[in-house]
Rosetta silent file (secondary structure, phi, psi, omega in degrees, C-alpha in Angstrom):
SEQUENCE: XXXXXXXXXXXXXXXXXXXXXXXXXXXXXXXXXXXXXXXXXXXXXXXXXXXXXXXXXXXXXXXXXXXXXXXXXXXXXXXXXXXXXXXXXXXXXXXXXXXXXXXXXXXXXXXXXXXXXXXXXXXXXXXXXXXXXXXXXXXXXXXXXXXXXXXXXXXXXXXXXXXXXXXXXXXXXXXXXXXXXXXXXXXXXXXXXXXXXXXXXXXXXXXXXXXXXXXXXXXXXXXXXXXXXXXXXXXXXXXXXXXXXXXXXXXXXXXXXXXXXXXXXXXXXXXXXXXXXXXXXXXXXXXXXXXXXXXX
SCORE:     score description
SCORE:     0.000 S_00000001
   1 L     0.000   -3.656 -177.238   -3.479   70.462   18.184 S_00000001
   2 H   -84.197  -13.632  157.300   -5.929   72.961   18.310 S_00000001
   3 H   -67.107  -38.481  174.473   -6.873   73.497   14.830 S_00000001
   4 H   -47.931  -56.125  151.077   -7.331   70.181   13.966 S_00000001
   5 H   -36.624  -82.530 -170.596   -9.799   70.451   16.683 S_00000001
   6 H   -49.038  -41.510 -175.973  -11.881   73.071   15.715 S_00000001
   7 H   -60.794  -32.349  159.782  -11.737   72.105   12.110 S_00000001
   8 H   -57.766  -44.162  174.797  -13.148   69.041   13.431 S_00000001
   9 H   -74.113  -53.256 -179.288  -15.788   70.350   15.272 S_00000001
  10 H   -53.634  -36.829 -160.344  -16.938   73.502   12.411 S_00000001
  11 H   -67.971  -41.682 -120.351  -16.609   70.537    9.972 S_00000001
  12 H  -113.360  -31.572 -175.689  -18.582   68.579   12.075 S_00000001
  13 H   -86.008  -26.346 -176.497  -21.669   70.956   13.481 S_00000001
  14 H   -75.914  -12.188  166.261  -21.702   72.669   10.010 S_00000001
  15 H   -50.625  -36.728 -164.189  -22.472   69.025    8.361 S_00000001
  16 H   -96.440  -18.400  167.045  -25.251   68.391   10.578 S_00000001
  17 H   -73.718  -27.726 -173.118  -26.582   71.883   10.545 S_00000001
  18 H   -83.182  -43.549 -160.336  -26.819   72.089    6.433 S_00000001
  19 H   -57.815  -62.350 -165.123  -28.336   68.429    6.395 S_00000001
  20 H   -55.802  -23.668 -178.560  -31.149   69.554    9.014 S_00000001
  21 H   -91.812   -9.723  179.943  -31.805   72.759    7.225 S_00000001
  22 H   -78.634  -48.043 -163.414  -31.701   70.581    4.007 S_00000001
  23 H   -79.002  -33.642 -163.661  -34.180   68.438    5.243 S_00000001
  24 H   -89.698  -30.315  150.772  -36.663   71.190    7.174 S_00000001
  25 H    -4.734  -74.702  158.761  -36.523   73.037    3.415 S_00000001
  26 H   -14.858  -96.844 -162.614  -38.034   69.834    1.725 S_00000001
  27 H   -22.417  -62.203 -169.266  -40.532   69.502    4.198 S_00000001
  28 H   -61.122  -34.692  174.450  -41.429   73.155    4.008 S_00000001
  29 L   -97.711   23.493  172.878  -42.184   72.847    0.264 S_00000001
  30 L   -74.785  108.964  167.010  -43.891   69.424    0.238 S_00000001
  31 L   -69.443  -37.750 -165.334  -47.845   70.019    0.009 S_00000001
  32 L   -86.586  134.495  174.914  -48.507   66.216    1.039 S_00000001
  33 L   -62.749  -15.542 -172.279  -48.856   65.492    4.493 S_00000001
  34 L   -62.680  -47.228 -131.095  -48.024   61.909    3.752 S_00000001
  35 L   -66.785  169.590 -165.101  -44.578   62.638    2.572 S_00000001
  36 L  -137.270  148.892 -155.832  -42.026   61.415    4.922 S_00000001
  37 L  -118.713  111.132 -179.338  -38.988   63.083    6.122 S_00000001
  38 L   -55.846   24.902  175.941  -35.109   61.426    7.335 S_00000001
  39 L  -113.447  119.791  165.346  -34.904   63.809   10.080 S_00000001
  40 L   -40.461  149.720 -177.509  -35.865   61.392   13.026 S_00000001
  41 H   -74.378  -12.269  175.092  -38.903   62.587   15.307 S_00000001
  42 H   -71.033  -17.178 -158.304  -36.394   62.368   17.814 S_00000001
  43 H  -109.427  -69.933 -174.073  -34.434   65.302   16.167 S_00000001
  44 H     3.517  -72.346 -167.259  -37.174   66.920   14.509 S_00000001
  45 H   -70.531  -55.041  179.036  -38.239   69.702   17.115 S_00000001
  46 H   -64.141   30.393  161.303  -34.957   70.836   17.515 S_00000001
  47 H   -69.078  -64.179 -177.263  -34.471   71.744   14.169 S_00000001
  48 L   -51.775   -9.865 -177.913  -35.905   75.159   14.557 S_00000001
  49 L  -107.122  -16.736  166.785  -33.207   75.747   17.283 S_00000001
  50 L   -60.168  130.624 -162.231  -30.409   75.630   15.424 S_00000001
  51 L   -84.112   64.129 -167.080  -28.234   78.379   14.441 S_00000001
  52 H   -69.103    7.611  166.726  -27.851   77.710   10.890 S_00000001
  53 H   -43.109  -41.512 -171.230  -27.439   81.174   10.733 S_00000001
  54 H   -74.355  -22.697  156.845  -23.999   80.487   11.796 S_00000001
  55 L    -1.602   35.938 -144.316  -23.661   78.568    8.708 S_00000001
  56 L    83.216   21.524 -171.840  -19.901   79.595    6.913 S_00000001
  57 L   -93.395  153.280  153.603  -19.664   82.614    9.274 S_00000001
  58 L   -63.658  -31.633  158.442  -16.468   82.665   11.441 S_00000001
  59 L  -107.884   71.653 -165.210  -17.762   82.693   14.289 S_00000001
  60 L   -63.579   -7.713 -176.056  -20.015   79.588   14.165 S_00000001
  61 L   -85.805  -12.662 -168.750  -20.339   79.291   17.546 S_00000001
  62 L   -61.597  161.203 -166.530  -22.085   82.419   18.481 S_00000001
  63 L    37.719   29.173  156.016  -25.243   81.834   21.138 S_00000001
  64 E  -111.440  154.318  172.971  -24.111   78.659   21.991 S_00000001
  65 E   -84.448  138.251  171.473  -23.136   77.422   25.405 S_00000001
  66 E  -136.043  170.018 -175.699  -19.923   75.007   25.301 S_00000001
  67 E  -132.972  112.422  170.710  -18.216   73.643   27.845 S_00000001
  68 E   -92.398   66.472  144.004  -14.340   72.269   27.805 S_00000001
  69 E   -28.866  123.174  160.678  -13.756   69.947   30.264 S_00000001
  70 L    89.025   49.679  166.128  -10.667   68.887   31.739 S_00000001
  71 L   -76.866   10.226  165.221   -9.275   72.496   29.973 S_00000001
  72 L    65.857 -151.844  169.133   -5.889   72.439   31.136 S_00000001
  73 L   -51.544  -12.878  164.041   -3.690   75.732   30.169 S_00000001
  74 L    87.774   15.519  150.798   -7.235   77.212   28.516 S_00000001
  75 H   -19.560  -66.421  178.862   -5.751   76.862   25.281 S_00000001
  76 H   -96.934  -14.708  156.120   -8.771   75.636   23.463 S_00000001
  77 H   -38.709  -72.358 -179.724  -11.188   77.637   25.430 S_00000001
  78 H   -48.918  -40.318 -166.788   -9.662   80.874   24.372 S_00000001
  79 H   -88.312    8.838  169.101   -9.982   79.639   20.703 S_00000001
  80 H  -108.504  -15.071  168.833  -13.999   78.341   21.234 S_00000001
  81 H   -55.586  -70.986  176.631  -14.379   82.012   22.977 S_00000001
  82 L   -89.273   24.358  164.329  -13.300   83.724   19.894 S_00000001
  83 L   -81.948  -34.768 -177.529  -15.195   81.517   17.722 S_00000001
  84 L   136.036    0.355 -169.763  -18.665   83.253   19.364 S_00000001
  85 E   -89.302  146.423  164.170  -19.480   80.660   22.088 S_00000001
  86 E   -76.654  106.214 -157.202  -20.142   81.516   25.541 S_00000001
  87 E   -81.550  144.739  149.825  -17.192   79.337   26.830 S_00000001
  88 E  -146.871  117.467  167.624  -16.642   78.015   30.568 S_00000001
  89 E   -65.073  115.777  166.281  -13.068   76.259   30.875 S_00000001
  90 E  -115.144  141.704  172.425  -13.176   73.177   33.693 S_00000001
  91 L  -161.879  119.703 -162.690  -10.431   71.701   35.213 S_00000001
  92 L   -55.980  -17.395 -155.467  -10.297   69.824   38.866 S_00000001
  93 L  -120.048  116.049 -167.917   -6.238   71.344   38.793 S_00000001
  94 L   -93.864  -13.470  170.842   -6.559   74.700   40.439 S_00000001
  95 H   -45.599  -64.723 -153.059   -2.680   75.375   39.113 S_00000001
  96 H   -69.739  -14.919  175.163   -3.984   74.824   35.533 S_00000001
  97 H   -73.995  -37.110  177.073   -7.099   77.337   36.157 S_00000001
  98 H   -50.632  -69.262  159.633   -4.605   79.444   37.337 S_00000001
  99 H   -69.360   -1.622  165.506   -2.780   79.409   34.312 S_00000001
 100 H   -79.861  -45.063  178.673   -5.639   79.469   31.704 S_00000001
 101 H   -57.261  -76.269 -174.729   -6.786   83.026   33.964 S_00000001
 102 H   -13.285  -80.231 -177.054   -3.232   84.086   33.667 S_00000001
 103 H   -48.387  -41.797 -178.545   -3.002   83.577   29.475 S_00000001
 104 H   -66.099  -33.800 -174.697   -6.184   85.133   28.992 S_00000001
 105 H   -53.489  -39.543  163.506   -5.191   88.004   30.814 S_00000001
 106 L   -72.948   -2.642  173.169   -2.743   88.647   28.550 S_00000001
 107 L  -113.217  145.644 -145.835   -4.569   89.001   25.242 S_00000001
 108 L   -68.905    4.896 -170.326   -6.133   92.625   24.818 S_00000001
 109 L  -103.553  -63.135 -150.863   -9.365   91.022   23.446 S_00000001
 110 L   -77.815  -41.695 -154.695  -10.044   87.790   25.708 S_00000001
 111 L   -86.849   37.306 -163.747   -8.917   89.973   29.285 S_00000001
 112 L   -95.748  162.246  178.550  -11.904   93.150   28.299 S_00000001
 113 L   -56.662  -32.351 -178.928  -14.793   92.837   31.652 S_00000001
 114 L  -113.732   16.330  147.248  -17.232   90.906   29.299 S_00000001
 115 L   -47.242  -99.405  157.330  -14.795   88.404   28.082 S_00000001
 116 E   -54.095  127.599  167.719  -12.962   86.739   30.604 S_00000001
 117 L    71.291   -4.815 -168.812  -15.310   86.295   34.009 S_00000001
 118 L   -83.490 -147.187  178.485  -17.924   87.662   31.272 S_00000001
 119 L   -75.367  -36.560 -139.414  -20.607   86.426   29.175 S_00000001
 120 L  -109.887    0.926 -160.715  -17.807   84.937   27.050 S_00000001
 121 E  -166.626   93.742  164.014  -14.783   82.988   29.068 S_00000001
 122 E  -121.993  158.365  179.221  -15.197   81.833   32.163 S_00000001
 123 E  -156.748  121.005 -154.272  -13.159   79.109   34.197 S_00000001
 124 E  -100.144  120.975  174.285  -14.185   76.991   36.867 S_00000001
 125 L   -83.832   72.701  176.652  -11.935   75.081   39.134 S_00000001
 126 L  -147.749  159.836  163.151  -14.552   72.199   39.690 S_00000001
 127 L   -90.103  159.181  169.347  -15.307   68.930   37.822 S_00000001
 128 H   -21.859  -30.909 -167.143  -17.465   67.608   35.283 S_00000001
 129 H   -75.450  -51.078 -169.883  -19.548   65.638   38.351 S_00000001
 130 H   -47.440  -58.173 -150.443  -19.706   68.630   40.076 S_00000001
 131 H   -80.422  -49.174  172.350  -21.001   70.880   37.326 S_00000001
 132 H   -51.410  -47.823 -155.342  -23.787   67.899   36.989 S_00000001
 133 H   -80.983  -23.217  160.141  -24.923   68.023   40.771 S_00000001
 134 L   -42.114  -42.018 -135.709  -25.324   71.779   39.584 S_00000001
 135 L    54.597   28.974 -178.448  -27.552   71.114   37.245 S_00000001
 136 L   -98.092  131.510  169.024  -25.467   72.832   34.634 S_00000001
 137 L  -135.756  148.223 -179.810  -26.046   72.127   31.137 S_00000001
 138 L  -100.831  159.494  166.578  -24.433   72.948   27.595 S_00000001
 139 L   -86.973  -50.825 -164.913  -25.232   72.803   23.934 S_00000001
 140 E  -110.456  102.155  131.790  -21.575   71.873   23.195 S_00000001
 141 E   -72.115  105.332  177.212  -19.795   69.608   25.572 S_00000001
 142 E  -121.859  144.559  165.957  -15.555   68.921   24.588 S_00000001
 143 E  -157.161  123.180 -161.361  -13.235   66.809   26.999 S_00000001
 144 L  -139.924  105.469  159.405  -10.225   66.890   24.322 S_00000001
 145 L    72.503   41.294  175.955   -7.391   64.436   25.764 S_00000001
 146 L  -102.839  -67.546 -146.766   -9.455   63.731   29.149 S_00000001
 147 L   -46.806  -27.970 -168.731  -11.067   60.117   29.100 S_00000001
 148 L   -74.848  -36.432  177.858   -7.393   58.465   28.794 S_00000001
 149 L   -83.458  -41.926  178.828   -6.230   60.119   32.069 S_00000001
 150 L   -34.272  120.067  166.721  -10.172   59.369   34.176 S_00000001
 151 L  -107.177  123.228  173.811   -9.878   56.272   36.251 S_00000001
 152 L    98.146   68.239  169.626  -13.585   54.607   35.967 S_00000001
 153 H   -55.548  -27.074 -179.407  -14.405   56.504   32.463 S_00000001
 154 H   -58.296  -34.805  175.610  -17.610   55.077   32.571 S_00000001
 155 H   -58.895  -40.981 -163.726  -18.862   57.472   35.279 S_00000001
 156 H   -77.091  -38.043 -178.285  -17.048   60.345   33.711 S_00000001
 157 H   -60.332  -35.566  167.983  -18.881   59.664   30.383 S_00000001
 158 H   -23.650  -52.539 -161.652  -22.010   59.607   32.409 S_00000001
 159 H   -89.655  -19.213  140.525  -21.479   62.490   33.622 S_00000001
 160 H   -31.832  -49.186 -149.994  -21.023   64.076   29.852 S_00000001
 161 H   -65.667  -51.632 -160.901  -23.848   62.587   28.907 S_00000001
 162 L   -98.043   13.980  126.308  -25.683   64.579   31.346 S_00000001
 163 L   -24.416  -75.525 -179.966  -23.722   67.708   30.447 S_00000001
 164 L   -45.077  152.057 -161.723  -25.303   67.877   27.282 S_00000001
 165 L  -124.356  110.804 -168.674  -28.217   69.592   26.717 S_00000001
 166 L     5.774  166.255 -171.583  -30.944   67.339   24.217 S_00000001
 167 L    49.465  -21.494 -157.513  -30.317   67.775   21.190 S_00000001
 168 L   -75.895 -160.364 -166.094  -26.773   69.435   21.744 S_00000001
 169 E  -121.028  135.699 -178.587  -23.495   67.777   20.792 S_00000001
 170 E  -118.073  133.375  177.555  -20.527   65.942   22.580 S_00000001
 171 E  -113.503  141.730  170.804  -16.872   66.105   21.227 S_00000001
 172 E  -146.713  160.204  170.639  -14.046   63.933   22.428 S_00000001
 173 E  -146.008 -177.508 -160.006  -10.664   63.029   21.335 S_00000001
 174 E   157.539  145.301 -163.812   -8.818   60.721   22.825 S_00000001
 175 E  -117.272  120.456  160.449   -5.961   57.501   21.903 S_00000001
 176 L   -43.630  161.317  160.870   -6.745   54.004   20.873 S_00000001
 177 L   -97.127   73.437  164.722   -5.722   50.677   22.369 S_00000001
 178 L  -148.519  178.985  167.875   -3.535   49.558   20.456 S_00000001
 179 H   -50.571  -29.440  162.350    0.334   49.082   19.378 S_00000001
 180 H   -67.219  -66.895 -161.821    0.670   51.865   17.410 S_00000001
 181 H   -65.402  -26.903  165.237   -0.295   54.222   20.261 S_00000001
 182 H   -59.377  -62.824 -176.477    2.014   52.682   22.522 S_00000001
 183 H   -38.810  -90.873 -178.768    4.797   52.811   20.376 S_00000001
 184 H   -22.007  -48.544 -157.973    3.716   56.177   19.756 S_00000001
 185 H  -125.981  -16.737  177.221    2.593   57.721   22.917 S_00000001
 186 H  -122.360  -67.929 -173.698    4.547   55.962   25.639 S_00000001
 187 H   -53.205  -67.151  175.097    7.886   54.356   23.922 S_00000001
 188 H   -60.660  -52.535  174.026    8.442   57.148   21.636 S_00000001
 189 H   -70.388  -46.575  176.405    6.939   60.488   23.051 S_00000001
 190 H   -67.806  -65.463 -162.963    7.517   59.250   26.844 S_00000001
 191 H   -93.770   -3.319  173.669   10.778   57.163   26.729 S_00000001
 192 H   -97.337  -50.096 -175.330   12.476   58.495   23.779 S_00000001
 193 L  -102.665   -7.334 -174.727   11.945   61.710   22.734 S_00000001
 194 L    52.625   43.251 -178.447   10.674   62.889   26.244 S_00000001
 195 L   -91.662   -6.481  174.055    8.267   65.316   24.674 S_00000001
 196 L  -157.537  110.478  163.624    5.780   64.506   27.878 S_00000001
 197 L    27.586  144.889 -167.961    6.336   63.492   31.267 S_00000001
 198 L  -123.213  122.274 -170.125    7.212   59.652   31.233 S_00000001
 199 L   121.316  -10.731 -177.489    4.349   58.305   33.403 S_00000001
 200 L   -64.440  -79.704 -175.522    1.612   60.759   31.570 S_00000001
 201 L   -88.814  163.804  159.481   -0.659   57.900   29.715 S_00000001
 202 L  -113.862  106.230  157.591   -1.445   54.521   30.863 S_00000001
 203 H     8.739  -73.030 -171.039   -1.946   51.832   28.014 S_00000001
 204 H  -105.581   37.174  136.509   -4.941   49.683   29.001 S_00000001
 205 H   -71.959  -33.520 -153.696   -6.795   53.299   29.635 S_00000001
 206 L   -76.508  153.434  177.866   -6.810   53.950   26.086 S_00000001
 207 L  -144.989  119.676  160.992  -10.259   53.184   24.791 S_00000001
 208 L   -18.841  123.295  154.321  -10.972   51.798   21.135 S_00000001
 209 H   -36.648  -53.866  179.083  -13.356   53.965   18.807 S_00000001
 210 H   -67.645   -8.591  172.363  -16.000   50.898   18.669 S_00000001
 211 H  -108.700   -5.295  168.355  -16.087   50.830   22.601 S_00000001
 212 H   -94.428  -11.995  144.403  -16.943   54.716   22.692 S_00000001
 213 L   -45.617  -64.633  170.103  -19.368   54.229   19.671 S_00000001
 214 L   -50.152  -66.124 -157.396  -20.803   51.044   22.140 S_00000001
 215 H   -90.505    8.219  172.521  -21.328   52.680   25.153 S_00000001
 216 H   -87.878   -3.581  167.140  -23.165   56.178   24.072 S_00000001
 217 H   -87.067  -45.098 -143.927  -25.816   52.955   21.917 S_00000001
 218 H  -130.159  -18.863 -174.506  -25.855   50.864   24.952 S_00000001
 219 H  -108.514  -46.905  178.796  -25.289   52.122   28.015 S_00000001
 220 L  -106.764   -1.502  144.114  -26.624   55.768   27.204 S_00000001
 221 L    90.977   11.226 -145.826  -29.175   54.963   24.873 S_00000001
 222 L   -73.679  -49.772  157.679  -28.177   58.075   22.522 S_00000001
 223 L  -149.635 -160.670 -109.365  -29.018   56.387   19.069 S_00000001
 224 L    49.999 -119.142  141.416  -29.084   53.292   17.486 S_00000001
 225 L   -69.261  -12.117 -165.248  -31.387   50.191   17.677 S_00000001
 226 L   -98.439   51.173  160.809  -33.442   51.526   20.761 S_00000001
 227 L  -129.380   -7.159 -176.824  -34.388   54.811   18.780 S_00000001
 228 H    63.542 -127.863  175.963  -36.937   53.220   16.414 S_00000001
 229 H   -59.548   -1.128  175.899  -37.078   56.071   13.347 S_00000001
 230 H   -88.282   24.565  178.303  -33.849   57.894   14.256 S_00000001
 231 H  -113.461   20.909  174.588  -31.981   54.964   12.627 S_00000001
 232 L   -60.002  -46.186 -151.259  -33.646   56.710    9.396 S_00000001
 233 L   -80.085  147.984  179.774  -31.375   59.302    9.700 S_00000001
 234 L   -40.222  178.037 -177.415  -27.566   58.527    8.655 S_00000001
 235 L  -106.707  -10.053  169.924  -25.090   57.401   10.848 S_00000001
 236 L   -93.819  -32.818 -175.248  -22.733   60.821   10.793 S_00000001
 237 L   -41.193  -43.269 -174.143  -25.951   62.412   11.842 S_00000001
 238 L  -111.370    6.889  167.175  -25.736   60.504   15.023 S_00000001
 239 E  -172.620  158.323  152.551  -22.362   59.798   15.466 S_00000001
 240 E  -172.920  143.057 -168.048  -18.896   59.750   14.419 S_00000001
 241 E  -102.016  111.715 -176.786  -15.398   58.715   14.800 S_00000001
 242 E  -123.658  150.202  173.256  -12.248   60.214   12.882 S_00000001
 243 E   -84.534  177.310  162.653   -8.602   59.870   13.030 S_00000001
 244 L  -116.038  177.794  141.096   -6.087   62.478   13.572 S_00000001
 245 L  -135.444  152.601 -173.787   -2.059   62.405   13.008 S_00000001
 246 E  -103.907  100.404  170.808    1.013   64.505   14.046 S_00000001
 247 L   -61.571   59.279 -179.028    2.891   64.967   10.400 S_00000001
 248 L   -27.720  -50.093 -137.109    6.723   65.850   11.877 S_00000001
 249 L   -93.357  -34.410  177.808    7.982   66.762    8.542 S_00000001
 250 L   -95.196  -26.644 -162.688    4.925   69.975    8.690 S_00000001
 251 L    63.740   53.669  178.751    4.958   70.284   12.723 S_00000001
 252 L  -169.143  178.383 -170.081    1.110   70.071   12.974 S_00000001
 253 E  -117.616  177.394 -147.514   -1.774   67.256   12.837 S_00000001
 254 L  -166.136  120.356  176.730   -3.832   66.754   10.037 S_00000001
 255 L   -66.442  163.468  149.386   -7.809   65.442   10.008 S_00000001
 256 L  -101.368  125.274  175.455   -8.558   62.576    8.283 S_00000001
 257 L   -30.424  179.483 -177.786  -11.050   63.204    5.733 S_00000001
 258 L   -80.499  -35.773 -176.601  -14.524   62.580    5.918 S_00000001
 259 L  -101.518   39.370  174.338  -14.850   59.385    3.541 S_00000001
 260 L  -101.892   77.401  138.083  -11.836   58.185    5.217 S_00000001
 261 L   -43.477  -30.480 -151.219  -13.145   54.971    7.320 S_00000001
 262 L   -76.166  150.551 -146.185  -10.599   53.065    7.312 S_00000001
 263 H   -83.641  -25.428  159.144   -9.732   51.764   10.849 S_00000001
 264 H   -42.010  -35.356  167.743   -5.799   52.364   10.223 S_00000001
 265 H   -74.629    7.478  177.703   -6.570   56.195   10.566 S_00000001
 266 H  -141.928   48.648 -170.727   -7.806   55.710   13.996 S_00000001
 267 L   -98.288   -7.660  172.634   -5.299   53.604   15.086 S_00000001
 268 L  -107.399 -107.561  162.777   -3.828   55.795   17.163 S_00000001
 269 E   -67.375  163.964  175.866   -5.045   59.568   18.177 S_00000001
 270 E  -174.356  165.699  171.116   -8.831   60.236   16.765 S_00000001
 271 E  -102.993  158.034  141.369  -12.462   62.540   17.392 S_00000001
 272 E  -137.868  143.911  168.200  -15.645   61.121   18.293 S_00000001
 273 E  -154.734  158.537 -153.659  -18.908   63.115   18.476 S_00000001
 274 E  -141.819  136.282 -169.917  -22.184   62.249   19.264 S_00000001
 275 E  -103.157  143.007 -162.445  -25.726   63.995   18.850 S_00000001
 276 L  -133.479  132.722 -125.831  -27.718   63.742   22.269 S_00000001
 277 L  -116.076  140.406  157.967  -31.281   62.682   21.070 S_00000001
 278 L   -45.391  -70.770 -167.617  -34.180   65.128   22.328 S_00000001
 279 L   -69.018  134.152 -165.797  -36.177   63.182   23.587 S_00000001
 280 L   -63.572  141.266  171.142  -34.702   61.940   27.512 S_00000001
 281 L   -72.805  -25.064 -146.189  -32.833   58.110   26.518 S_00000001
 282 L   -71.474  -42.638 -179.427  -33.522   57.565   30.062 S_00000001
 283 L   -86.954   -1.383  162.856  -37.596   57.019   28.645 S_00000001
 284 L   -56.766  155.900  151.663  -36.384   54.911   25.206 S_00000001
 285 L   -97.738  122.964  168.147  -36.921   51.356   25.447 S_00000001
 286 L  -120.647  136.559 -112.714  -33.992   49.470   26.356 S_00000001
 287 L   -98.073   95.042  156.803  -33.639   45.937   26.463 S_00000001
 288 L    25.774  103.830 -179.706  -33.508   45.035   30.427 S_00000001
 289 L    54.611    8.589 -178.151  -30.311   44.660   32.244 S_00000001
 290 L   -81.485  144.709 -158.272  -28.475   45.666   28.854 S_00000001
 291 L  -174.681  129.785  164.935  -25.346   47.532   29.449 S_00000001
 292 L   -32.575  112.111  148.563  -22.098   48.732   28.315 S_00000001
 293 L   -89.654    5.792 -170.957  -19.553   45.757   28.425 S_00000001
 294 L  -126.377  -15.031  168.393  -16.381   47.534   27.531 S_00000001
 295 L  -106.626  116.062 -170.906  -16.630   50.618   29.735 S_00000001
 296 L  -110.208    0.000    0.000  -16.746   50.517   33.379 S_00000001
């Protein structure tokens, strides 16, 4: 699954990086002070920090910090490592840290002294809470396949939230709640074909695109109505959800396009990412006692 990942994510930072460099262009050749600009004031100053530099390069990732949570076998680490990012793999399962050290070790690139344990790969046996209570923060924050296994997700998104570093970006993937993904993901994959542990997902874990959409508006404040002018800016600026699918007949997954809405493509596996607002949400105005009702 990991290209389909990244191509989600390059698709997804280089969209928001051309728009913002699109926009701070304008600006720059505008003489009137009047003239008014979609990139929310909430956004704004962190225009200038972005590496559009990084623009169509292969390694789009260079100077940014990311963070994989819950990175298992280090799979997708190694592949945001040799995209340019300074990578640190987390995973609470000191086995699977084991084995992510291990695999790296073995490729003559990822195991050189400033690779692995370097500037560029590192992997932490600790969790996402943990890494908060740190004070450790990223530009790029992924938990790929986590939120479905988390009992109390609400905390663990919390504690994403507060991963992120303003402005930066949060990626997730992750399986709806619905009949397709059982059928899919438990009946078929668990009790039929045995391609994963039978006992692996739990059903009523799974959490709906429109309640992970809900609680980064309402419970963490990231964008929506409480942002005033950032609701200028488009709605893939500040968020978005896409499906994914496993095609058997090629033996790989496949994105769903970009103008692809329709809620049948996310009825099952899918991305969401989210833009973390500059400006702290914690200091937005938010409506009293208002709160995420679908995530606990």
């Amino acid at each position: 699954m990991n290209p389909v990942r990244i191509q989600f994510v390059r698709e997804k930072l280089e969209e928001v990086w051309g728009y913002e460099l699109a926009q701070q262009q304008v600006a720059a050749r505008s003489s009137s002070s009047s003239s008014s600009s979609s990139v929310s004031p909430i956004y704004a100053a962190n225009v200038a920090k972005q590496p559009y530099e990084n623009l169509g390069r292969t390694q789009f990732l260079s100077g940014l910090d990311v963070a994989d949570i819950g990175c298992g076998g280090g799979l997708f680490s190694e592949s945001l490592a040799r995209l340019g990012a300074r990578t640190t793999g987390v995973d609470a399962s000191s086995s699977n840290i084991g084995i992510a050290t291990t695999h790296a070790l073995r490729d003559a690139v990822l195991c050189r002294p400033h690779v692995l344990g370097g500037q560029s790969l590192t992997y932490l046996h600790t969790t996402a809470e943990e890494l908060v209570a740190q004070g450790q923060t990223f530009d790029v924050v992924c938990a790929m396949e986590v939120v479905e296994h988390v009992n109390g997700p609400g905390e663990f998104l919390r504690s994403l939230d507060q991963l992120v570093k303003p402005g930066g970006h949060l990626f997730m993937s992750t399986i709806a709640r619905t009949s397709l993904s059982w059928f899919l993901t438990i009946f078929m994959a668990e009790n039929v074909l045995r391609l994963v542990t039978p006992g692996t997902h739990t059903h009523h874990q799974y959490i709906n695109p429109k309640e992970l959409v809900e609680f980064f508006q309402i419970d963490r404040n990231w964008y929506g109505k409480n942002h005033g002018n950032s609701t200028n800016l488009p709605q893939r600026m500040q968020f978005e959800t896409r499906g994914t699918a496993y095609l058997p007949w090629k033996s790989s997954w496949t994105l769903a396009k970009t103008d692809t809405n329709l809620p049948a493509t996310q009825e099952c596996n899918y991305f969401f990412w989210a833009r973390k607002p500059l400006t702290n949400p914690t200091q937005l105005n938010t409506k009293a006692g208002e709160t995420s009702n679908i995530i606990r």
